[in-house]
C-alpha positions, 0 to 999 in steps of 0.5 A, a space after each residue: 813810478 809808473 806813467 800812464 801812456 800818452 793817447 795815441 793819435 787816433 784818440 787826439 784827431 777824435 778829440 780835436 774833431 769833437 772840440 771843432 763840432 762843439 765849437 762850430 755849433 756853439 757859433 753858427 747854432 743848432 743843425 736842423 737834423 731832421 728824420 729825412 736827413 738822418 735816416 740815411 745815415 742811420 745804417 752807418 750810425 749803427 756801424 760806428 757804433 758796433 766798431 766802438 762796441 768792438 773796440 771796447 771789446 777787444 780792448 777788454 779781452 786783451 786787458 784779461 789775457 795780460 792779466 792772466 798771463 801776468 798771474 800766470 807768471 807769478 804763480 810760475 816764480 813762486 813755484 821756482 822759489 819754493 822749488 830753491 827752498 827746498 832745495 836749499 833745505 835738503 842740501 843743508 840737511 845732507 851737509 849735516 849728514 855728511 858732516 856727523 858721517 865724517 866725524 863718526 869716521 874719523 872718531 872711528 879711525 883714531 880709536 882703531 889700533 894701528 896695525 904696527 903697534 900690535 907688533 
């Protein structure tokens, strides 16, 4: 059964912090953001926004390596697998091999006369 991982606590203080902003509208109503309030701050809006770009970015990367690397790693057992096979296939042929020689060398010592009863 696979469990997906709790958030970490990065995301669980942003949670909190949106629920508190949400909340803290709801009571005291809307701010008053007007344009000379918000223009100084709108070169660290677009800073938080291309750390989240980022982010999600990296995140993104880092889901593609492990799933390279996890195919990567299944193509490398199926290799060894079929390696096994055929081993194991060539092995039991050379046992056969093996077998019919000893047989044909066995045949071949009972039929032969022994060299004590020609004299």
């Amino acid at each position: 059964m696979n469990r997906k991982p709790l958030p970490g606590p990065a995301i669980i203080a942003t949670m909190m912090l949106a629920v508190a902003i949400i909340a803290t509208i709801s009571v005291t109503g809307p701010i008053p953001a007007s344009y000379e309030i918000i223009k100084d701050f709108q070169t660290m809006i677009a800073a938080f926004v291309a750390v989240g770009a980022a982010a999600l970015a990296y995140r993104a990367a880092m889901a593609k390596v492990a799933l390279d690397r996890e195919i990567h790693n299944r193509e490398q057992a199926y290799l060894r697998i079929g390696l096994y096979r055929r081993l194991s296939s060539q092995l039991d042929r050379l046992i056969g091999e093996v077998e019919s020689v000893l047989g044909f060398l066995k045949s071949a010592l009972e039929a032969k006369p022994k060299s004590r009863d020609i004299e």
